[in-house]
C-alpha positions in Angstrom: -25.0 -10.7 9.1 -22.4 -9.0 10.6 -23.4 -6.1 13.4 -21.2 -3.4 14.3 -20.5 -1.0 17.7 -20.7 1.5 15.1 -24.3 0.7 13.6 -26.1 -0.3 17.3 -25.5 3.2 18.4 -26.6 4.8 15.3 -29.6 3.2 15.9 -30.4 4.9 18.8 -33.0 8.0 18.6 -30.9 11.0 20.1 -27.9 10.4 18.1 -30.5 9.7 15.4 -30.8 13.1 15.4 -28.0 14.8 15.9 -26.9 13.3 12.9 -29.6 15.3 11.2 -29.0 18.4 12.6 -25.3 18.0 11.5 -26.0 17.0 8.2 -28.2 19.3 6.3 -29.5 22.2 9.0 -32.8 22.3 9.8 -34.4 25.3 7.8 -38.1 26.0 6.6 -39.0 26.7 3.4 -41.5 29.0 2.4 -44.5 27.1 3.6 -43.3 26.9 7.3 -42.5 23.6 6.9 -39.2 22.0 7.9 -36.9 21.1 4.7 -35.4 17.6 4.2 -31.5 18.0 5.0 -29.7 17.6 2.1 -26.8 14.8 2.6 -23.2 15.5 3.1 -20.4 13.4 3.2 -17.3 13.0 5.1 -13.9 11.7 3.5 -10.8 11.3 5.6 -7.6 10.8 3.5 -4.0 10.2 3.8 -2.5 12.4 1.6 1.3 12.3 0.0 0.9 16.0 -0.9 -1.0 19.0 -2.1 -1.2 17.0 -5.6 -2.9 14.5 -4.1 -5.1 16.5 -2.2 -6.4 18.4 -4.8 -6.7 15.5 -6.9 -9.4 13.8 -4.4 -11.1 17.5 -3.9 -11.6 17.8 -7.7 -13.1 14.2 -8.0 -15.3 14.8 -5.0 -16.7 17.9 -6.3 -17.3 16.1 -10.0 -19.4 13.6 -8.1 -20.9 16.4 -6.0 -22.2 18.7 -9.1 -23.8 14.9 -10.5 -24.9 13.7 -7.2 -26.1 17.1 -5.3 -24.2 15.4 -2.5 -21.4 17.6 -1.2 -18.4 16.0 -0.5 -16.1 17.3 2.4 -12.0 16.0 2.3 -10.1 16.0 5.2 -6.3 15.7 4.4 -5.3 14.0 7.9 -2.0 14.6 9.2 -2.0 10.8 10.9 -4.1 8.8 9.6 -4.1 5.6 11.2 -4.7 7.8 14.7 -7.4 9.9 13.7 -9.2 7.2 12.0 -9.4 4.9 15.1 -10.3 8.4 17.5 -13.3 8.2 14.5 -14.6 5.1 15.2 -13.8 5.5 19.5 -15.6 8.7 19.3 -18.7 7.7 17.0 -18.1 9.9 14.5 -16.1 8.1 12.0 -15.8 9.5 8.6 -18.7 8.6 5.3 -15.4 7.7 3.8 -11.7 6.9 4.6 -8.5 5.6 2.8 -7.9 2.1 4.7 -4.5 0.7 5.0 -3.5 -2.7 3.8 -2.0 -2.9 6.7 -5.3 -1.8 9.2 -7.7 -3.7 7.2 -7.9 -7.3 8.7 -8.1 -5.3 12.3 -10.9 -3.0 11.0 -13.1 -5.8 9.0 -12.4 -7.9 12.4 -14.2 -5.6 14.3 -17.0 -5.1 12.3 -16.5 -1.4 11.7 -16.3 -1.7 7.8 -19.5 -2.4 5.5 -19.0 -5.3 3.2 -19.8 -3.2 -0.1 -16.7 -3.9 -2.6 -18.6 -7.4 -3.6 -21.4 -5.1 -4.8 -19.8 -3.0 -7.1 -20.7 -2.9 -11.4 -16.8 -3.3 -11.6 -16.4 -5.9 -8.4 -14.6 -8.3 -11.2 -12.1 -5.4 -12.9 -10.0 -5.1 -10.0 -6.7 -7.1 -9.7 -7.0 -10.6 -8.0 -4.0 -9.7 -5.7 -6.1 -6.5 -4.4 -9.2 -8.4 -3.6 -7.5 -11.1 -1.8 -6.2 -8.0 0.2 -9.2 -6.6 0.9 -11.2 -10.1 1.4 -12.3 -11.0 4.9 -14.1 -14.2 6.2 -14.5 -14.9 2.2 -16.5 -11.6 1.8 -15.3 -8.4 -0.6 -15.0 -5.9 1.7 -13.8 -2.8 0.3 -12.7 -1.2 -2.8 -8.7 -0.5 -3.8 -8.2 2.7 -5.0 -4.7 2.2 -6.5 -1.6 0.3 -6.2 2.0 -0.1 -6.0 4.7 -2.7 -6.5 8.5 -2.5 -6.1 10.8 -2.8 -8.9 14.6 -2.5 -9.7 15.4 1.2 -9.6 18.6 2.0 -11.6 20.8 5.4 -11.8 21.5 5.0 -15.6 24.7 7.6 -15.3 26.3 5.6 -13.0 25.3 2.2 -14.5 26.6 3.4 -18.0 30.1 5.2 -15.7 30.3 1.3 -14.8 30.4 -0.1 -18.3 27.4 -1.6 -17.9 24.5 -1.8 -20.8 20.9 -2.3 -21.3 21.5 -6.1 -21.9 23.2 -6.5 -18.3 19.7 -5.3 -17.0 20.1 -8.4 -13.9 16.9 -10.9 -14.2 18.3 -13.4 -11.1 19.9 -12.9 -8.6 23.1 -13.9 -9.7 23.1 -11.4 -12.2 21.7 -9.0 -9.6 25.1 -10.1 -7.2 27.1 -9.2 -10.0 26.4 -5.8 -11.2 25.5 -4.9 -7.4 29.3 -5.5 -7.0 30.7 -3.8 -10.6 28.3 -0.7 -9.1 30.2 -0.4 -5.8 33.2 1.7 -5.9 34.2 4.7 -3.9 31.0 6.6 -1.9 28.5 4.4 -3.9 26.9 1.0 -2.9 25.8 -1.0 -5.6 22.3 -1.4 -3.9 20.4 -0.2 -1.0 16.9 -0.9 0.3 14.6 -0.1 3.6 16.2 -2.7 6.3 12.5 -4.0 6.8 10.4 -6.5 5.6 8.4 -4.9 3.1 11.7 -4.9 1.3 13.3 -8.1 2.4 10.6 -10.2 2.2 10.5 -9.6 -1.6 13.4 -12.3 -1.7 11.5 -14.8 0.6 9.0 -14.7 -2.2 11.2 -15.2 -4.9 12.7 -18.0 -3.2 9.6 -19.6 -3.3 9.0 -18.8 0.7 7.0 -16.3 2.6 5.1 -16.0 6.5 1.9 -17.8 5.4 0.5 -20.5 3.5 -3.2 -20.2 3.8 -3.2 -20.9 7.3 0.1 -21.9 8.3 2.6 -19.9 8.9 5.7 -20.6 7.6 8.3 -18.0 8.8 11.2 -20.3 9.5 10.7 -22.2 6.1 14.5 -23.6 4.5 13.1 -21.5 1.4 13.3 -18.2 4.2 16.7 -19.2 4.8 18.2 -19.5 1.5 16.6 -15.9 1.2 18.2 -14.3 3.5 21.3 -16.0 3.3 21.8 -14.5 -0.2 20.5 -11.2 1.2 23.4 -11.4 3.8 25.7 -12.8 1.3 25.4 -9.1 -0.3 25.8 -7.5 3.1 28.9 -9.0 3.6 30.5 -8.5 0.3 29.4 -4.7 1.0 27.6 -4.7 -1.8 24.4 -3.8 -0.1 24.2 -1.4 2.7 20.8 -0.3 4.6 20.5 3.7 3.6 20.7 4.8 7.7 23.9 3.1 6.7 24.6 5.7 4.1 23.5 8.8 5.7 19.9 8.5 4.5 16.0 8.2 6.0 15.2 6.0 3.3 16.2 4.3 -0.2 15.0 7.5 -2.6 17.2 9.3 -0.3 20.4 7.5 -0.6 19.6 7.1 -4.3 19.0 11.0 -5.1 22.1 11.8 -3.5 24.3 8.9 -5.3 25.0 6.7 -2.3 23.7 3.9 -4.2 23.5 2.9 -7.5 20.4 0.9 -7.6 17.5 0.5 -5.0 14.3 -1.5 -4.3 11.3 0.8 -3.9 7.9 1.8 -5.2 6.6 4.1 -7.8 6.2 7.4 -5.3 10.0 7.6 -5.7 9.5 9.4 -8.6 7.8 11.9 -7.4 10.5 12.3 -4.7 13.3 12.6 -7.2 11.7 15.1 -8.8 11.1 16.9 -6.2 14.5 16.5 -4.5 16.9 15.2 -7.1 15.5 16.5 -10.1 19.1 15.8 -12.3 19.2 12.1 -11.6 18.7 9.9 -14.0 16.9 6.6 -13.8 15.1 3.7 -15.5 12.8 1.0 -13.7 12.8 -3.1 -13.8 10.9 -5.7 -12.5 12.8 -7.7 -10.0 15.3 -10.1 -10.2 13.9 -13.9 -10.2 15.2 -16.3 -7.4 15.5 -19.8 -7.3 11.4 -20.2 -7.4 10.9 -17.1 -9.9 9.7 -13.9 -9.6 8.0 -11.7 -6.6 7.3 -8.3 -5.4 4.8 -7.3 -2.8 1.6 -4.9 -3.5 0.7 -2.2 -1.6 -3.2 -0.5 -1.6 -5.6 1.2 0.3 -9.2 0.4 0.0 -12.2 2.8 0.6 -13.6 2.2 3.4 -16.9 2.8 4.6 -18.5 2.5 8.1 -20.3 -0.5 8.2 -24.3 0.5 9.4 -23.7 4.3 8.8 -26.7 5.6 7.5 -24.6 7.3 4.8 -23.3 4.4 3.4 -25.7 3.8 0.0 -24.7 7.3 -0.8 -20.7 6.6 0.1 -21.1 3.6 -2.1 -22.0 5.7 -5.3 -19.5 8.0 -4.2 -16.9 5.3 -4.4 -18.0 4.0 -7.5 -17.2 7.2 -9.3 -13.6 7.2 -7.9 -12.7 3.8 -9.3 -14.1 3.9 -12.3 -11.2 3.8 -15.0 -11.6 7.5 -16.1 -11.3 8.6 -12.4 -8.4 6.2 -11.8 -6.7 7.7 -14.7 -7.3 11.2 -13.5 -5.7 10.4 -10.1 -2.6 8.8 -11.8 -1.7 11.7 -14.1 -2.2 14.0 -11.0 -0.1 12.6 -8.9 1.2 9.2 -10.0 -0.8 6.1 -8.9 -1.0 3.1 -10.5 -5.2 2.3 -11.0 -6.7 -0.7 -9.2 -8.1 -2.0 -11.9 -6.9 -4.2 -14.7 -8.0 -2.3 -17.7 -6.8 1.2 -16.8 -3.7 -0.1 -15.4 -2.5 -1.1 -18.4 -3.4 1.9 -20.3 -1.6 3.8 -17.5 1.2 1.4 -18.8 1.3 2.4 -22.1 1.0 6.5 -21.0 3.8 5.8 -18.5 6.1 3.3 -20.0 9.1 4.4 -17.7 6.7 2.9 -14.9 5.8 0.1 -17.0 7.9 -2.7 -14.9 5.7 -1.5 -11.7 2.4 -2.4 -13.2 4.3 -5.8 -14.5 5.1 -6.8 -10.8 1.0 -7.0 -10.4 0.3 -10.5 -12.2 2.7 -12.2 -9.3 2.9 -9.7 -6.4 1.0 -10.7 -3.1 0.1 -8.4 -0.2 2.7 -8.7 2.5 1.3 -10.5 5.8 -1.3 -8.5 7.8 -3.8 -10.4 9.7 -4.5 -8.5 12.8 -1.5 -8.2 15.7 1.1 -9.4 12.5 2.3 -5.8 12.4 3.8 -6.1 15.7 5.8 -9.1 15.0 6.9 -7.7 11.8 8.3 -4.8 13.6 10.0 -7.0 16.1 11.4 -8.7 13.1 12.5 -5.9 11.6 15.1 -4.6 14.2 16.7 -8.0 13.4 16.5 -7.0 9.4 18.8 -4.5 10.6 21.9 -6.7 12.2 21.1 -9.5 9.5 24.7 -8.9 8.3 26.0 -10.9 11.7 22.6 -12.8 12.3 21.9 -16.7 12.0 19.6 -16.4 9.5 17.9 -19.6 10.8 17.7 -18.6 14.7 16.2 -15.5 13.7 13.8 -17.2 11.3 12.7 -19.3 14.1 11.9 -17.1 16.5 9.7 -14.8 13.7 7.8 -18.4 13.2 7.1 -18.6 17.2 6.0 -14.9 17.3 3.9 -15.4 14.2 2.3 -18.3 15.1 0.9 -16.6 18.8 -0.2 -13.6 17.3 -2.1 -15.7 14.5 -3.6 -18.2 16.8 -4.6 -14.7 19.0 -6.0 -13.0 15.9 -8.2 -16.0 15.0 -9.5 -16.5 18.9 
């Protein structure tokens, strides 16, 4: 069994109770006798608004009114930072929202209870996010939602172009091709985040990607062909990165009509809304490459702190959120896709302009993120961003020696 920092000092008697004191008060009732504290819970999330916000309040107080638990949501402002001053500090929230991208660091370290294996509805939840969340073997923690990235498409200037429904690009020819009828004047045919959780879509489709199992696999002749065609549409112009364009990101440079189509997840719509409420769009899976199709998934699990002595009661807590009624809730609040199978696909058939999104999830896979990847991957991405003169191969092959050290670190 796995033993945490976390769970040794909560063991110990003074902090034993202060927790008490913290958590309930210590009043007498009327006999003179000291009451039982009555538990509280802690969740820390990373919120995309005030939708969202509210959203995770309401549930929490739901649960609260069944439970006679209360439930107390902190919206952090950095999430990654005050998480880890949590943990450093001893005093890590019941509850959190962990990154896909944190997670193999946290379960590493033995800070997160092993719980999601546990759950009524272990075997709802999409193959992809358990793999995500899986560490050593072991279901670690619940996902709470998902996204993929799709094909996002400005349908007034796809229909200015001549284009119709049935020239909808399904490989990446097709995809070369209208990129390039889509370019003309101010507007690039397609634009996308110069990163890797963009890029690497392509890898995948190409029948590539960092890892196999074990291995890694960065400098793969399958990487190569991928960003060879990915260069092939820099150089044509028909693809420009959105800094390129005047923009922070690819919702940007597609609310203001800098480009025509863009790959990205389902919170741009919510951005457009807010932002660009006049543009018009419609959504579709990505292109296939030589090997087929592929996106990437992005989720955050619920973590819990593994030996906290809230952590039964955090475990019922998160059983209420991802049930399929709560997921549902969340989505139509502020857009989420639900982790599960079964409500996704109802959310399919309520949202069927998001309908391609909740396609990607039979093939997407979780982009790499074993502990001390995501420093590589930054590396890596400065060179996304000069790809256009790059060797596609040289670059490839020093990702693979970067990779490979930080894996064989992560597994020492």
């Amino acid at each position: 069994m796995r033993h945490s920092k976390l769970g040794s000092v909560a063991l110990a008697g003074t902090l034993a109770l202060a927790l008490a004191s913290c958590s309930g008060g210590g009043s007498t009732g009327s006999s003179g006798e000291p009451e039982a504290p009555a538990e509280a819970l802690t969740m820390l999330i990373g919120s995309s608004g005030e939708a969202e916000t509210a959203a995770v309040q309401a549930a929490a107080d739901a649960w609260s009114a069944e439970s006679g638990t209360t439930v107390e949501v902190i919206a952090a402002s950095d999430l990654n930072q005050e998480l880890a001053q949590g943990f450093a500090g001893d005093s890590a929230p019941d509850v959190f929202y962990m990154g896909w991208d944190q997670f193999q660091t946290y379960a590493g370290d033995d800070y997160l209870e092993p719980y999601a294996g546990d759950l009524a509805n272990a075997g709802d939840f999409y193959p992809a996010l358990v793999d995500t969340f899986t560490f050593d073997g072991e279901f670690v923690c619940a996902p709470k939602d998902f996204s993929t990235l799709g094909l996002v498409i400005n349908t007034q200037l796809w229909e200015a172009a001549g284009l119709t429904d049935a020239d909808v690009p399904t490989t990446w020819e097709e995809l070369q091709t209208v990129a390039q009828t889509l370019t003309t004047g101010d507007t690039v045919g397609l634009s996308m985040g110069a990163e890797y959780a963009r890029v690497g879509v392509f890898m995948e489709q190409a029948g590539g990607g960092l890892m196999d199992g074990d291995t890694v696999t960065a400098s793969s002749p399958e990487n190569v062909e991928a960003l060879e065609y990915v260069q092939g549409l820099l150089e044509a112009g028909s693809l420009k990165w959105p800094a390129d364009l005047g923009a922070g990101w690819g919702g940007e440079a597609f609310g203001n009509g800098a480009a025509a189509m863009v790959i990205e997840g389902p919170w741009i719509r919510g951005a457009l809304e807010a932002d660009f409420p006049d543009v018009e769009f419609l959504v579709a899976e990505l292109p296939e490459g030589p090997a087929g199709p592929g996106t990437f998934t992005f989720s955050n699990c619920w973590g819990i702190p593994q030996g906290q002595e809230t952590a039964a009661t955090a475990q019922e807590l998160v059983a209420f959120l991802t049930s399929d009624e709560q997921q549902l809730e969340f989505a139509d609040a502020f857009g989420v896709i639900p982790s599960t199978q079964a409500a996704a696909a109802t959310y399919a058939e309520t949202y069927p302009e998001n309908a391609a999104f909740v396609a990607g999830a039979d093939y997407a896979v979780s982009p790499v993120n074993f502990s001390g990847a995501a420093d590589v991957v930054t590396e890596f991405n400065n060179t996304i961003t000069t790809l256009q003169g790059a060797d596609p191969q040289a670059a490839l092959d020093e990702l693979q020696t970067q990779l490979e050290a930080a894996y064989a670190s992560s597994q020492g």
